[in-house]
N, C-alpha and C positions, 0 to 999 in steps of 0.2 A: 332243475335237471340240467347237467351238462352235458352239451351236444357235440358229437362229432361224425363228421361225416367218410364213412373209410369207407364204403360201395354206393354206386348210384343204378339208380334206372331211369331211362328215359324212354317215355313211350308213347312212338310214331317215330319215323324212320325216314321221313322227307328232309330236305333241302336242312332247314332249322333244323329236327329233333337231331339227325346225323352230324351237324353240325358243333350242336351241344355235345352229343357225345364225344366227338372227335377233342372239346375244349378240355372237358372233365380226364379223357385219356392223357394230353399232354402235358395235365399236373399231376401224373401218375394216379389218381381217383379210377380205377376198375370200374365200368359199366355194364350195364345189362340190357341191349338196345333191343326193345320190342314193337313186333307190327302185324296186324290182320295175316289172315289163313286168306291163301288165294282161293277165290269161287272155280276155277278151273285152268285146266292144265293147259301150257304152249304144245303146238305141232314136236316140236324137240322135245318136248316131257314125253312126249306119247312116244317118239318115237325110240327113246330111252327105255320104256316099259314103265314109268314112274305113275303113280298113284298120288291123289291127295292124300294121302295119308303117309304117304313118304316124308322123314324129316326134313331133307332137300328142298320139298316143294315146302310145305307147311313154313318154313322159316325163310324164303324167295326172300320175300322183299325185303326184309331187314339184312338181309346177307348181302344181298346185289347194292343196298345202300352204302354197306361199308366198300364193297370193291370200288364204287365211285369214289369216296373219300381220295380214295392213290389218285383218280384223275382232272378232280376238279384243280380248279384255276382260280383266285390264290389259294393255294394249299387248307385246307383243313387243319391236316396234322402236321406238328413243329418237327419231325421226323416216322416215316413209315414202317418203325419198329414198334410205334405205339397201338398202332392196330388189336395189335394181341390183347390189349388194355379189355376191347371190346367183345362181349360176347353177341352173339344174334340170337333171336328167337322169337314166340308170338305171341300173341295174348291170348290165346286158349291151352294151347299146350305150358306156357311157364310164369302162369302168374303167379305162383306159390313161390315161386322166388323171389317174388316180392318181398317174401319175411324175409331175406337176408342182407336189404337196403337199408340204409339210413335217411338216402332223398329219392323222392319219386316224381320226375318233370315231366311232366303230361304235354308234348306238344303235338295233338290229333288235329284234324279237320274241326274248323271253326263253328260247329253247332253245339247249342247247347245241351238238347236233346243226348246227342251223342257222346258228349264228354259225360254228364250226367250217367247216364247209363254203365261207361267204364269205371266212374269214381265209385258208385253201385261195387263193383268185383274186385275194386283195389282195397274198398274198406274192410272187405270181408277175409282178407290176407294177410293186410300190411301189420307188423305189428305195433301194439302202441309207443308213441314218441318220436313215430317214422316223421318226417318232414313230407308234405307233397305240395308242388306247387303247380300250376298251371303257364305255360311260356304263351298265354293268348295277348291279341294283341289289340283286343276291342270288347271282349264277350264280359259283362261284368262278376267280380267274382266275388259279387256279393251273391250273385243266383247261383251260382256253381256251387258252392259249398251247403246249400238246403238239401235238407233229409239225411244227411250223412249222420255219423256216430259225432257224439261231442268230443273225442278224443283227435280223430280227422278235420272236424274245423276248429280244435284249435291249433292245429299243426297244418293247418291250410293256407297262401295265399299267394300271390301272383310273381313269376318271376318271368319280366319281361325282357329276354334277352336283346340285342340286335346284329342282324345279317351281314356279314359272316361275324361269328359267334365267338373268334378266335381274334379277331381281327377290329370290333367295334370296342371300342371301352365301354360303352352305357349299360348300365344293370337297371330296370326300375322294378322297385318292390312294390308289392301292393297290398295292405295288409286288408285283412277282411274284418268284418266286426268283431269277429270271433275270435284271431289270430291270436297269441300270445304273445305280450308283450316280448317276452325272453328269445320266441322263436324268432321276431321279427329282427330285434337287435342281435341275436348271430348270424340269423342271413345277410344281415350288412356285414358286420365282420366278414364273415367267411367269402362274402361278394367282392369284397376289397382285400382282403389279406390271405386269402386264399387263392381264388378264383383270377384275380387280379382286375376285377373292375372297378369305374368309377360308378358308384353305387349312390341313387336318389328315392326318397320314400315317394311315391305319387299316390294320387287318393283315387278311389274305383268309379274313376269319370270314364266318357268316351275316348278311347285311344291315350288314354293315360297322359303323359305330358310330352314329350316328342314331339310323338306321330300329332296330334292334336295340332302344336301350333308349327309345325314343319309344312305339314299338309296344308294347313291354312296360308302360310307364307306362301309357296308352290302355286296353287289355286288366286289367291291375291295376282301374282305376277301373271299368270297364263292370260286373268282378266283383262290387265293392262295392258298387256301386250295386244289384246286382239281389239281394245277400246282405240289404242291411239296410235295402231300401224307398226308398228318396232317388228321386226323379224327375228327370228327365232335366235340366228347367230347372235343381233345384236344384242338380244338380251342376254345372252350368254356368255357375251364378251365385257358386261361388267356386272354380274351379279356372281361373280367366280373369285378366284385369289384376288381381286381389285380390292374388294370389302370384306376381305379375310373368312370366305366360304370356298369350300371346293370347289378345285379344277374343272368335275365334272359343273360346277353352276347348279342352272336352271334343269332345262331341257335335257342335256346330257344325264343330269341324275335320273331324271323320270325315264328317258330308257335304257337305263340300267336296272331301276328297280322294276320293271315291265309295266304298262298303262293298267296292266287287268291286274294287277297287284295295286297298282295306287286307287284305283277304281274303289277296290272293294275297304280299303283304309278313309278315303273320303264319304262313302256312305253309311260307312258305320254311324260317320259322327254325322252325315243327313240326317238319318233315320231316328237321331236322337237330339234334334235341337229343333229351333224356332226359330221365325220372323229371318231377321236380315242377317244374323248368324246363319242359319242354315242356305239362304242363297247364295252363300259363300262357297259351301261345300257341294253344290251343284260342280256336273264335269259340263265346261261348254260344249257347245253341240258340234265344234270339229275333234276336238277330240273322242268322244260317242264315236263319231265316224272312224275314226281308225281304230276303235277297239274293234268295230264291226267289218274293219278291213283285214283284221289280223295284223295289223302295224302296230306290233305291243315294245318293239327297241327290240335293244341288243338279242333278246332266245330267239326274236324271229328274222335278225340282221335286219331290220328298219321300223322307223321310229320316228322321232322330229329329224334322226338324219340318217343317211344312208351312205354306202360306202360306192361309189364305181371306179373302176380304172383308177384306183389309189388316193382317189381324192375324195374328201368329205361335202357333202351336198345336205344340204336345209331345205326341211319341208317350207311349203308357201300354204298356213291354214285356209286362204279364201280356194285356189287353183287346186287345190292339192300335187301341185307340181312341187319337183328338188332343181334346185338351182345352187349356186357356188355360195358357201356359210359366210355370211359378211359379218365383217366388226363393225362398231358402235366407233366413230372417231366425233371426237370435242374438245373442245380447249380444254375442259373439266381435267379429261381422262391426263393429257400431258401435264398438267398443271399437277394433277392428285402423284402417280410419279415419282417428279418431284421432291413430296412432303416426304419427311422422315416420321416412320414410324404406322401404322394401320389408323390410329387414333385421327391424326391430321390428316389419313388419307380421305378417309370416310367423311369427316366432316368437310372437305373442302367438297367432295364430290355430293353430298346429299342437297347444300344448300348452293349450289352451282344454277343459274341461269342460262342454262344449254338443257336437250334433248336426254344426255346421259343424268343430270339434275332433275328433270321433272320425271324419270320414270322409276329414280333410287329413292326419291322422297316419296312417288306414290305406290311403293311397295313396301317400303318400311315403316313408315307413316302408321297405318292402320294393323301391321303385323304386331309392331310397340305396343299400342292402345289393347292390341286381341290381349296378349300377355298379360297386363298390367289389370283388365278385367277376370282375366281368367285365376289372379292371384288368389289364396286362399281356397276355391274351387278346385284345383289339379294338382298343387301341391302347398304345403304350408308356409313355406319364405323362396325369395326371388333366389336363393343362391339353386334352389335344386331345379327352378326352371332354367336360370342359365346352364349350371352343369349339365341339365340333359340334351341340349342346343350342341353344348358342346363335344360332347362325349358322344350322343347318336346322331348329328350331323354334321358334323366335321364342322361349326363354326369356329372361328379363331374368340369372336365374344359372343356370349350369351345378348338376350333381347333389351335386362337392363344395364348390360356394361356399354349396350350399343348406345344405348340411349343419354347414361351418360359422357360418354365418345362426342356426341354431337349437342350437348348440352340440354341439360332438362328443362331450364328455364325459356331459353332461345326457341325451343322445337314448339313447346307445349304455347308458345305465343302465336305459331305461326299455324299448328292445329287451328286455334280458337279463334286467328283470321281465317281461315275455311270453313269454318260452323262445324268443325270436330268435335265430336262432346269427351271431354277430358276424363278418363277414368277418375274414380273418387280417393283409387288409393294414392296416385298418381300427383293427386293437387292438394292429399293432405301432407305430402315432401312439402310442397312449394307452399304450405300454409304456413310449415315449422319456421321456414327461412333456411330449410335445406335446400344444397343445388347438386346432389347427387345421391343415387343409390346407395353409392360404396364411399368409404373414405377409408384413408389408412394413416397408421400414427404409431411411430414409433415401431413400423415394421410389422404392426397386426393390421389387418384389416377386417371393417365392420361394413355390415350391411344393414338396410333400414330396412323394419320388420312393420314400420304403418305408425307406432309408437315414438321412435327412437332406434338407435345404432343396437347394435347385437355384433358379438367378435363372432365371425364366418370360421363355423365349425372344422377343427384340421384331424386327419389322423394324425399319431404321434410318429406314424413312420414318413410323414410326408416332411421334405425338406423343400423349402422354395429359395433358392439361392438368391432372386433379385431381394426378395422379401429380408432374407436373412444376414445379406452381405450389407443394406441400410441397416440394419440394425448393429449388425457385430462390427462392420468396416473390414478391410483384409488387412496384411502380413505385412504384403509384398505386390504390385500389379508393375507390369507393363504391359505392351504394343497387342501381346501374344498369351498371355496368361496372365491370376490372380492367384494367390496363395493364399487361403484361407482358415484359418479357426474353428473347425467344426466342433469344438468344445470335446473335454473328456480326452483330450491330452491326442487326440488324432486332429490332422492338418487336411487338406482338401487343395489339392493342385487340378484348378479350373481351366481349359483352353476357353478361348474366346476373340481368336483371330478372324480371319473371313475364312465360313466352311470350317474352321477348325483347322485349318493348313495348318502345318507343323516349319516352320523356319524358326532362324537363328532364334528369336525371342522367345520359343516355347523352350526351347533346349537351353538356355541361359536359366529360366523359370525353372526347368527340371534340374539341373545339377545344382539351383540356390535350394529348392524345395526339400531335394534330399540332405544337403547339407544340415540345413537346417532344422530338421525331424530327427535327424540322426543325435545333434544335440539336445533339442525341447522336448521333440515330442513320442510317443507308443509308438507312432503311423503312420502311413500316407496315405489315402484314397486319392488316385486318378479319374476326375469325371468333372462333368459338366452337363447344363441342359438347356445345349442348342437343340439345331434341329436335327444333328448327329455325333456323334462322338468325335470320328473325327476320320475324313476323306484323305488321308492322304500327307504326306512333304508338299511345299511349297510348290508344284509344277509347272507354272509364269518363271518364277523366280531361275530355276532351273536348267529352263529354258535359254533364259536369257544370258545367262554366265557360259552355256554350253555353242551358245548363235557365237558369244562374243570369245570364243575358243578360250574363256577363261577355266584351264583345267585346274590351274594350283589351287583358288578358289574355291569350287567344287571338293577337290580334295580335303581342303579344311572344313567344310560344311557336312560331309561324308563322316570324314574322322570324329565329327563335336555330335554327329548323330548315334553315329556307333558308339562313342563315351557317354554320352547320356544314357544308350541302353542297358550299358553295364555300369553305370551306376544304382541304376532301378535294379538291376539282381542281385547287387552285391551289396546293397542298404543295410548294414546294420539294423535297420526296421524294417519289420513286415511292409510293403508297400504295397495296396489292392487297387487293379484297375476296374474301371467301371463303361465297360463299351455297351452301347445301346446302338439302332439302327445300322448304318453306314460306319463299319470299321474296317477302313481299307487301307492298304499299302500300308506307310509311318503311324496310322491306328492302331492297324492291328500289331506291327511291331512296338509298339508302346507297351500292347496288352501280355505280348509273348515272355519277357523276362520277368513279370511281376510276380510275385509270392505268390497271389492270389487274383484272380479272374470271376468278379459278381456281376455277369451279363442281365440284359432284360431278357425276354425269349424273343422277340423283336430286335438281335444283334444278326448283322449282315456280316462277319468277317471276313475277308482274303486278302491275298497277296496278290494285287492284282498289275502289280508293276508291266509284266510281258504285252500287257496290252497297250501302256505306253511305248516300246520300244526298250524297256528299260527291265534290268533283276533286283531285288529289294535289296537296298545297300544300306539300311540303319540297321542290319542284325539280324531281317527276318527269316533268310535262306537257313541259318546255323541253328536261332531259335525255333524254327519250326521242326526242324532235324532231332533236336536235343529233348525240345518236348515230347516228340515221340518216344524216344529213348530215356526219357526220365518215368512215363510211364509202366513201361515193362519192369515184373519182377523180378527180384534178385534172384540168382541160381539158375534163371533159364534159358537157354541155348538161345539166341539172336540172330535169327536172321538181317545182318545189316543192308545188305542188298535189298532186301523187300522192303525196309523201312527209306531204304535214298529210292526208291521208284516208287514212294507213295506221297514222299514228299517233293519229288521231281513232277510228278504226274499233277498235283493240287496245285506250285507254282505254277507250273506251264502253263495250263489250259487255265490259270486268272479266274480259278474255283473260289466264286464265293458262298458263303454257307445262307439257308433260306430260316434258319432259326437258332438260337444257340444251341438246340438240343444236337441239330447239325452240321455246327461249331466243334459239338464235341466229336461228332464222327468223324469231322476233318484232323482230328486233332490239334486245331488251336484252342481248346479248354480239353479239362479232362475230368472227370467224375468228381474229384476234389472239388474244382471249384464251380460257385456256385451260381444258381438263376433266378433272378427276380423276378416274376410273373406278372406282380403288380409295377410298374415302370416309374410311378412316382416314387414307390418306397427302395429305388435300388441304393441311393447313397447314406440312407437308414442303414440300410443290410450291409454296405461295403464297411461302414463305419464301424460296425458290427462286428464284423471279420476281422477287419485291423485290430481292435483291441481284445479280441480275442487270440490271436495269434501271438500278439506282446504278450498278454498272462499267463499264457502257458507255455513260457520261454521260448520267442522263436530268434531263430539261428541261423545268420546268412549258407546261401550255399556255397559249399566247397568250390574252388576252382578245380577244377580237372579234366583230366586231358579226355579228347573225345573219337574213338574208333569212325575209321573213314574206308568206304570201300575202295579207293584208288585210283589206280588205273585199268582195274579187270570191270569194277562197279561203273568208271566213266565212260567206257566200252559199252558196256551194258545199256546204260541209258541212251546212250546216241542211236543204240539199236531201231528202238520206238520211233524215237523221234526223226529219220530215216527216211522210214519204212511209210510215215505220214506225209511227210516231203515228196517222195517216190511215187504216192496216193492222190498228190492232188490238196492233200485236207490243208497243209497248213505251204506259209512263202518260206522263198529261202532268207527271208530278216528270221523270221522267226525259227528257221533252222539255228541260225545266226547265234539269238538269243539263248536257244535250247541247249545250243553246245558249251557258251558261258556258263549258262545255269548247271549244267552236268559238273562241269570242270569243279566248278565253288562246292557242292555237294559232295563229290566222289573224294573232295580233299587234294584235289591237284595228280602230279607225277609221283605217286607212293605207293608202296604196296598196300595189298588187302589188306585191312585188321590194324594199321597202322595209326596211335596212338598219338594225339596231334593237339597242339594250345588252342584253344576258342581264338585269341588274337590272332596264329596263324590264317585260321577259315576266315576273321574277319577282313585279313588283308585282300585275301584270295578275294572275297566279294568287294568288297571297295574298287581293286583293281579293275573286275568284271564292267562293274557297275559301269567305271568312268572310262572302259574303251565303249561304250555301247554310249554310252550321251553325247560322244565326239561323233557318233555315226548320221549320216542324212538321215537317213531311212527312222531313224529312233527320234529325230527333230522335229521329222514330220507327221510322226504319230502324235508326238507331243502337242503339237502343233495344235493337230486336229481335233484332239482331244478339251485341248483349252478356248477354241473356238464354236465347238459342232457339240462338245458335250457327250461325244460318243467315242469309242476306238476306229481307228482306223488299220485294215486290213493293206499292207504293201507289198 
């Protein structure tokens, strides 16, 4: 049977289910989000004259759950148009809509009793080959799926999402005895290629794989912490991006995910284990205490820390007093630093003889060992307990890449001086005369499965550029970019500077790239996978030609930015950008002349130049204009004026978009081009586009000329911006800036309607640009910007 999933239901309407709904709506999937009939009416229902038997009341809570979606924080939805995606309603009145599902995700309160009882009224509905799976995150679903029809278990088993559901990559599937084979393997598909997760099978243990040795890790450190004195800050000041784990750390993360939520995760897996395992998952007795204090973090603002008079304060577990969050300092800590790379950091910091040494070794130490026993048990090979490490807790490496980081041999000696008892799977590596996990060869990488190596399963849309650049080699590299070979006659122009800045070396890269595609090859794809697409022009660089009044300078770096941009439009090849995260200022003008735009839904776009001091001077002011005006259809009366005060309104105010979906509302993408949901497979997909666009004859665009509203429209605009000045809202720099920005927009001193070269508008901005970077006020936004990391208001 082939499966496809074109409507979903989700049923429970809390935090997660709404959650889930909200992920299913922003890959266009239509939902059906269901939840209990309230037992009685609010003072306002009564006062209303409403009845439980009103549809109002009867579908409350699933209703009022979508109105939260608009207000939580990070966002649910990639844009508040998707809403509509979602219907409400309740499990008495619209279960029989059931039958017009493909998937049914049960995420209720955590009994079993209860889920049982509902799966009872879903089986007598649903119809056959429906999928249903369970989003629990402890309850096993081996019991959940008894007494049901055999048609429902074998279309049953676990899909474990993680919080926020839009926002974690991890999937963990869980198949039941019953589950069919076929169903299990398109739920992965469809979790990764759909959905866009990183998707792991885990076997129907306690807390599946994560939660299990995450918790365990968590618990581990609380111990240590309270055995050998360390304070909360200090733990937190190196079990965080020191060892390539979240900012949030330790403590920080536990109150974010609330204590009474980690609470009831930790005794799942009490309630289900033994001996010196399970006194692991005991909660020590200060923390009891603050669950009993109502000190659960962040939902009740305190936690291990608490906020006063703008400063952050650390619980003291013996006092229960807050005092000032202290760092962890040691020679370790400046020395790790130092090391280039995570790999070197870690290992210098685990085997450190300091304070920050003895408390990384004895947190890691037996978190290693937990894994390495738990192999086989939770899931079938080490790769999907790292992926889930990584994917549901934001680790940079999984447990055994950590371990080979700090060496297998070396570590496992220094166990077995502690009377550590060595996992078995663990010493039959070191029986082989293996000294790692993983190895790689010739640009594949293999993982030890207990036997021997095994090549670490890839989808075919996944490209890994270090992986892939050893293997293939590039084109062309320097300082700023690589040019590379992505096979099948399309080329791949990589940034790789700091942050991705964009100076002279990328723009030399881009005018050889195109040159060069135009000759060899179908395409271009623009992309890379830092840890952003790309922040921005060089603004040090900038700076410093501007301190040192070098204007002519500036001019020619203005002018090589702006020719590169029109190059990238006028390519004889399709040329497809590929922005993900942070595409700001010279990113997103990267993105704006390209054929084609294949975002992740995690693309930041804007023009955020004004917050500099500065208006976007590689092309972005004209392309963000024209892309407007490229999308309107032919024949229809044009308002130009609303289209320069939509585009004056998004530069000024340094709007950047919170998803690509709105990306596209900004109008820097447009229905054309496309979204990558899964973020590994985007430069699969752009590559995709590029040669697609060569086969079915594509054809640079036209030059032509471009209507400007003038001086009635640059009138117009100053109007706003004014009126804000007049207000209070905004400074007179930023008057300043608004009135340059008008000037470039409106097309100068011309009439309305007046039909103008791209090169003129470009000069116009150039011009702009480089009277505002001669200005204080714009040097010291800069300034501040490259120092403080934030804008500065003048």
């Amino acid at each position: 049977m082939a499966y496809q999933i074109k409507k979903a239901a989700v049923l429970g309407s809390g935090v997660m289910g709404s959650g889930i709904a909200a992920h299913l709506a922003n890959i266009g999937i239509p939902v059906l989000l269901l939840d209990i009939v309230p037992k009685e009416l609010t003072e306002e229902e009564k006062a209303k004259g409403l009845t439980l038997e009103d549809n109002q009341v009867r579908n409350k809570i699933a209703s009022s759950a979508l109105q939260k979606l608009l207000k939580q924080k990070p966002a649910p939805l990639t844009t508040k148009s998707n809403l509509s995606l979602i219907e409400a309603g309740n499990l008495e009145d619209d279960l029989e809509k059931l039958k017009d599902v493909d998937w049914i995700v049960e995420v209720i309160v955590e009994n079993l009793d209860i889920k049982k009882e509902l799966y009872e009224k879903v089986d007598a509905v649903r119809k056959p080959g429906t999928i249903i799976s369970s989003n629990t995150s402890g309850i096993s679903i081996e019991a959940m799926k008894d007494e049901r029809s055999e048609d429902f278990q074998k279309h049953f088993l676990g899909t474990h999402f993680f919080n926020p559901p839009r926002y974690l990559k991890l999937l963990e599937v869980i198949p039941a005895s019953t589950t069919a084979p076929e169903v299990v393997d398109f739920m992965v598909q469809f979790g990764e290629n759909t959905l866009g997760k990183g998707v792991v099978i885990a076997k129907d243990t306690p807390n599946f794989i994560a939660n299990r040795i995450g918790t365990y890790g968590l618990l581990v450190t609380l111990q240590e912490m309270e055995a050998r004195g360390f304070s909360i800050g200090e733990v937190d000041s190196v079990t965080g991006t020191l060892i390539g784990r979240p900012k949030s750390a330790t403590f920080r993360t536990l109150d974010v995910v609330g204590l009474d939520t980690f609470m009831h995760v930790a005794k799942n897996v009490y309630d289900q284990t033994e001996g010196e395992e399970q006194k692991v998952f005991e909660l020590p007795a200060f923390m009891k205490k603050m669950i009993d204090n109502g000190w659960l973090g962040a939902k009740t603002k305190q936690g291990f820390y608490v906020k006063k008079d703008r400063e952050i304060l650390e619980l003291d577990p013996e006092t229960f007093e807050y005092s000032k969050a202290k760092k962890m300092k040691t020679p370790s800590i400046e020395m790790a630093k130092q090391q280039k790379g995570l790999v070197n950091r870690v290992k210098t910091l685990v085997y450190a003889k300091d304070r920050t040494g003895e408390i990384l070794w004895n947190i890691l130490a037996p978190t290693l060992r937990y894994s390495a026993e738990l192999h086989g048990e939770i899931a079938d090979d080490i790769v999907a307990i790292d992926n889930a490490m990584k994917w549901g807790f934001g680790w940079q490496q999984g447990p055994f890449e950590i371990w080979d980081a700090i060496g297998v041999a070396k570590s496992v000696e220094k166990m077995k001086e502690e009377g550590a008892e060595v996992p078995a799977f663990v010493q039959r590596l070191l029986d082989q005369n293996y000294e790692s996990f993983y190895k790689e060869e010739d640009g594949e990488l293999y993982y030890f499965d207990g036997d021997g190596y095994k090549p670490v399963p890839v989808n075919e849309k996944v490209i890994d550029l270090k992986r892939y650049k050893k293997k293939h080699g590039v084109i062309k590299k320097n300082s700023g970019a690589s040019l590379i070979d992505l096979g099948d006659g399309i080329a791949l122009l990589e940034f790789h500077s700091q942050s991705n800045a964009i100076g002279l070396d990328i723009l030399q890269m881009i005018n050889f790239a195109v040159d060069e595609v135009e000759k060899n090859y179908k395409g271009l794809v623009i992309g890379n996978q830092g840890r952003n697409f790309c922040v921005g022009a060089n603004l040090g660089l900038i700076l410093m030609e501007a301190q040192d009044d070098n204007i002519f300078e500036l001019d020619f770096v203005v002018r090589t930015f702006q020719n590169a941009m029109m190059k990238i439009k006028y390519s004889t090849k399709p040329v497809v950008a590929a922005p993900f995260a942070m595409t700001l200022g010279g990113g997103a003008e990267v993105c704006l002349p390209a054929a084609h735009i294949q975002a992740t839904t995690e693309t930041y776009m804007g023009l955020v130049e004004p917050g500099v001091g500065l208006i976007p001077g590689g092309g972005g002011n004209v392309g963000l204009y024209t892309k407007h005006l490229k999308g309107l259809p032919n024949g229809v009366e044009v308002d130009y004026q609303n289209i320069a005060n939509k585009v004056f309104e998004t530069i000024a105010m340094a709007k950047v978009s919170t998803s690509a979906d709105e990306a596209r509302d900004n109008n820097f993408m447009n229905f054309a081009d496309g979204i990558s949901v899964n973020a590994d497979h985007q430069l699969h997909d752009a590559k995709q586009v590029a040669l697609s666009l060569y086969e079915n004859g594509y054809q640079a665009p036209k030059r032509e000329k471009i209507p400007v509203t003038g001086d009635s429209g640059y009138a117009t605009l100053l109007l706003g911006a004014e009126a804000m000045f007049l207000s209070g809202y905004i400074s007179e720099h930023d008057l300043k800036i608004a009135k340059k920005l008008a000037f470039v927009l409106a097309g100068g001193k011309v009439p309305f309607g007046t039909l103008v070269d791209e090169q003129y508008l470009l000069d116009l901005e150039r011009e702009a640009f480089l009277s505002l970077v001669a200005e204080p006020k714009s040097q010291q936004r800069m300034q501040h910007m490259l120092v403080k990391g934030k804008p500065l208001r003048n």
